[in-house]
Rosetta silent file (secondary structure, phi, psi, omega in degrees, C-alpha in Angstrom):
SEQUENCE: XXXXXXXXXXXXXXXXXXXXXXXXXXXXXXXXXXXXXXXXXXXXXXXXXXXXXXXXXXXXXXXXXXXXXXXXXXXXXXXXXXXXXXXXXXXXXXXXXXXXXXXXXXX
SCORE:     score description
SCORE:     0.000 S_00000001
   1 L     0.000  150.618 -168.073  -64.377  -49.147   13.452 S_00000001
   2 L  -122.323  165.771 -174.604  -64.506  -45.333   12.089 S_00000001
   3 L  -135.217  141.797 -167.739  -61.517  -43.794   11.115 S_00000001
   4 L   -84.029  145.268 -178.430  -60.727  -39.913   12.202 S_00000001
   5 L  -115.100  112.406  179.134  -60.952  -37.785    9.048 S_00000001
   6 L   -58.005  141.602 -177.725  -58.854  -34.378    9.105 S_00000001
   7 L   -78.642 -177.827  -97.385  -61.474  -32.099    9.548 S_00000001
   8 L  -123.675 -179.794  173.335  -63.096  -29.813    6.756 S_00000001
   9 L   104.165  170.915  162.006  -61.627  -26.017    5.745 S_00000001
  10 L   -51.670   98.553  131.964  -59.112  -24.087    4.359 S_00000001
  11 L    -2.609  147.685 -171.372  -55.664  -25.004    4.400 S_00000001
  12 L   -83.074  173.447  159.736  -52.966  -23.437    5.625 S_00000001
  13 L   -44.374  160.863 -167.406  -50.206  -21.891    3.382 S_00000001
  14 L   -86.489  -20.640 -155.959  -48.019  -24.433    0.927 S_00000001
  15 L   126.628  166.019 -177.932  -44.800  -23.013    2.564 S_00000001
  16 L   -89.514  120.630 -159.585  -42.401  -20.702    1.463 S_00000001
  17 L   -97.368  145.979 -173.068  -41.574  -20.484   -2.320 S_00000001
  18 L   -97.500 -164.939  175.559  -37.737  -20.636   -2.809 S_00000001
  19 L   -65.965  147.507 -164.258  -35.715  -18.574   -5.047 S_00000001
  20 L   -93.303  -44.049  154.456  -36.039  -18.446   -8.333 S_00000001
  21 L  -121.104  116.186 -165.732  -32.389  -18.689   -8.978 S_00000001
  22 H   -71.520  -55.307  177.928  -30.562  -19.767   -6.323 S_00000001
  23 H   -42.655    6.103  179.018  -27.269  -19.413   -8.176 S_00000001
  24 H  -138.202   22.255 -177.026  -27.468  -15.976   -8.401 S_00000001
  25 L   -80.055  162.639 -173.951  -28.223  -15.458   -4.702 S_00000001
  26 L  -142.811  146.817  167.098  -25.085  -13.712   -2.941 S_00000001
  27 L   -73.326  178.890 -171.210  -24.025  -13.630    0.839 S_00000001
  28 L   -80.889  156.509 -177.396  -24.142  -10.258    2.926 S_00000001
  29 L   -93.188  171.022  170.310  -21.045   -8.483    1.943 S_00000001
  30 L  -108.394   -2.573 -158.403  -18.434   -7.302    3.673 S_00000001
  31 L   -90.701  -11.999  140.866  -17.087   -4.429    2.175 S_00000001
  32 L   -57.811  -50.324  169.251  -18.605   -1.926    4.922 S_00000001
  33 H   -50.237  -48.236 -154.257  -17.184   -3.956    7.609 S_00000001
  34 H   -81.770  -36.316 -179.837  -13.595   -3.844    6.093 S_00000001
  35 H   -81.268  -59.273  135.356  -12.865   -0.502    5.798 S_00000001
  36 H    33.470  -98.478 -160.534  -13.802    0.071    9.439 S_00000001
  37 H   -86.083  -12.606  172.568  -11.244   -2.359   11.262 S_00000001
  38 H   -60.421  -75.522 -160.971   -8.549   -1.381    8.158 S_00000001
  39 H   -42.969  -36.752  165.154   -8.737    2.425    9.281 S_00000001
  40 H   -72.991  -40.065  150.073   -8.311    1.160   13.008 S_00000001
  41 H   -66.250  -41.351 -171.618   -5.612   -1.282   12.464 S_00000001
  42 H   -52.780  -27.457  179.970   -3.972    1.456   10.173 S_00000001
  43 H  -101.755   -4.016  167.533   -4.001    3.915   13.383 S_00000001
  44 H   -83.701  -69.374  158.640   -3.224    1.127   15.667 S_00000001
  45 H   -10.438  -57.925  173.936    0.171    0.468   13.485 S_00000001
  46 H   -72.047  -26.526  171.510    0.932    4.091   13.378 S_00000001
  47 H   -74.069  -32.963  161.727    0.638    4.349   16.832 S_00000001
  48 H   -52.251  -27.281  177.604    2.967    1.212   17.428 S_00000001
  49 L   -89.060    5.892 -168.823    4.918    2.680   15.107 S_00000001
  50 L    46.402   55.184 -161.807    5.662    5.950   16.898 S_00000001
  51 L  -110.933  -30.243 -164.676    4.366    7.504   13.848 S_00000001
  52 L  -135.658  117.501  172.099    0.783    9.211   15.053 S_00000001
  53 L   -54.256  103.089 -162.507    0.624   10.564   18.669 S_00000001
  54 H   -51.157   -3.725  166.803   -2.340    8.919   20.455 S_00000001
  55 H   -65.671  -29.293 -172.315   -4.415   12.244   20.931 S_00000001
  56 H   -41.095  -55.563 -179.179   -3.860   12.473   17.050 S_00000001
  57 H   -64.285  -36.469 -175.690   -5.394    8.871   16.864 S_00000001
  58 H  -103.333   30.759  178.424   -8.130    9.423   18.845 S_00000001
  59 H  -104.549  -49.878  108.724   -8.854   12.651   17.239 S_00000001
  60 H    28.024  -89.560 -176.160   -8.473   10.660   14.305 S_00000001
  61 H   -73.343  -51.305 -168.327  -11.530    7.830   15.368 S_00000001
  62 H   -69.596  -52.516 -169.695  -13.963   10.890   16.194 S_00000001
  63 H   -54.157  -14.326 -163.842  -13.605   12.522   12.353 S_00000001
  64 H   -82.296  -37.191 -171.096  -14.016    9.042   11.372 S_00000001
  65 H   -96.023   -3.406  177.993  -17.143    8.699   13.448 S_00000001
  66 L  -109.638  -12.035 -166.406  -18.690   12.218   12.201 S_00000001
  67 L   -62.217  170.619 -172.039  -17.806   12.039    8.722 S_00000001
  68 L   101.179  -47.563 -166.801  -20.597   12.206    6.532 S_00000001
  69 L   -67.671  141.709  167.873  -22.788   13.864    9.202 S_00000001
  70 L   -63.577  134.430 -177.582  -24.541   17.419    8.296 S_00000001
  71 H   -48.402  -11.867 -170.307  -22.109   19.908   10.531 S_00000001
  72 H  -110.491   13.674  177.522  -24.594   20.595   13.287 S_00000001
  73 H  -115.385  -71.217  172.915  -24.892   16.806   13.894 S_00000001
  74 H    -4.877  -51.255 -140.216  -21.225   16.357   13.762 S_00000001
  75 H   -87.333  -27.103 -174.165  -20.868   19.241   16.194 S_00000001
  76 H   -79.811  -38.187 -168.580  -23.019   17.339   18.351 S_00000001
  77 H   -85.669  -22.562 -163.071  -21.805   13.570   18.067 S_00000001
  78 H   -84.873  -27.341 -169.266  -18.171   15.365   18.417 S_00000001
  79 H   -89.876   -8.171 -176.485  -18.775   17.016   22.145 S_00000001
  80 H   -72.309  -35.789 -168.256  -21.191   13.612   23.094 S_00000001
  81 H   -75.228  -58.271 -164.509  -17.859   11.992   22.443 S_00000001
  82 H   -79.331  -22.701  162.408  -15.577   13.957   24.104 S_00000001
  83 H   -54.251  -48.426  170.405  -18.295   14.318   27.136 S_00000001
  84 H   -58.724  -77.552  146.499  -17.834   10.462   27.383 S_00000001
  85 H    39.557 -122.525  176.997  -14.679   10.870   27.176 S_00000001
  86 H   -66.098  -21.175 -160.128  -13.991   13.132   29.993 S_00000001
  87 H   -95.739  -34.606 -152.515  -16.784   11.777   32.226 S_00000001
  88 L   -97.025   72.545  171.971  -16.691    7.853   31.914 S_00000001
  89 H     8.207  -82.081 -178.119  -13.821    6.418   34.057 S_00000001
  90 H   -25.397  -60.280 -156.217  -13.322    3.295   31.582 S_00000001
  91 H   -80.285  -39.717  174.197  -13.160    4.981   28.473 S_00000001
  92 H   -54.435  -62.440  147.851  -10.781    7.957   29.770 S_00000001
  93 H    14.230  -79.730  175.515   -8.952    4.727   31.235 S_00000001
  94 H  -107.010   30.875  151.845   -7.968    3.536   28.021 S_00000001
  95 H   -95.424  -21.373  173.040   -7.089    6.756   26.441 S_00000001
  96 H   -73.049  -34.484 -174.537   -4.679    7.116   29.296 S_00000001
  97 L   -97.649   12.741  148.868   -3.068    3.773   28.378 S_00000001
  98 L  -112.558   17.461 -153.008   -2.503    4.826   25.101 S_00000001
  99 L   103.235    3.866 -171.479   -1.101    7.337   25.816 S_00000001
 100 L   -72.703 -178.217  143.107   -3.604   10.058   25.622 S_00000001
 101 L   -75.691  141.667 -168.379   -3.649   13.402   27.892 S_00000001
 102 L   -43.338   82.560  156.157   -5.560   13.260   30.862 S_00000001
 103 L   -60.150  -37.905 -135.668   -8.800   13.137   29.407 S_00000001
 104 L   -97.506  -28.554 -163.673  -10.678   11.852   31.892 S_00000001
 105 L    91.087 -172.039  166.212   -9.048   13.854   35.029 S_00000001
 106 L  -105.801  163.924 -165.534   -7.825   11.639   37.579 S_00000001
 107 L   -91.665    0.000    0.000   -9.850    8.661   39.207 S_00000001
């Protein structure tokens, strides 16, 4: 009786080398994420609160979504926004039901 022999060659890799210190490994933060839904609860509160008008608020969510931006990108992401906006049933939709002015036109 013969006995099968793995055959002859290189080997494959050992595997994946682990950390060198695990203990000083860290999960993905969160601290991008948080400020986010804080600024968005904070304008959902004021709006509950009869505090911030919703066009205010959603005036509001666009500087929030340009800040940062070089002004000719802004200027761009702010009418892409407001194009959506007015064009896109849904999204006028729930600016109507928060109270916005007829972005959207009527349906």
């Amino acid at each position: 009786m013969t006995s099968i022999q793995r055959p002859g060659g290189p080997t494959g890799p050992g595997g994946p080398s682990g950390p060198d210190d695990p203990d000083a490994l860290t999960g993905p933060t969160t601290a991008g994420d948080a400020a986010p839904a804080d600024r968005a609860a904070a304008l959902a509160a004021a709006l509950d609160a009869g505090q911030l008008p919703p066009d205010a608020a959603l005036a509001q969510l666009v500087d929030d979504a340009v800040a940062g931006l070089p002004p000719d990108e802004a200027a761009e992401l702010r009418a892409l926004l407001a194009d959506a906006l007015a064009s896109d049933p849904y999204l006028a939709g729930l600016a109507r039901d928060l109270g916005a002015a007829d972005v959207g036109g009527s349906e």
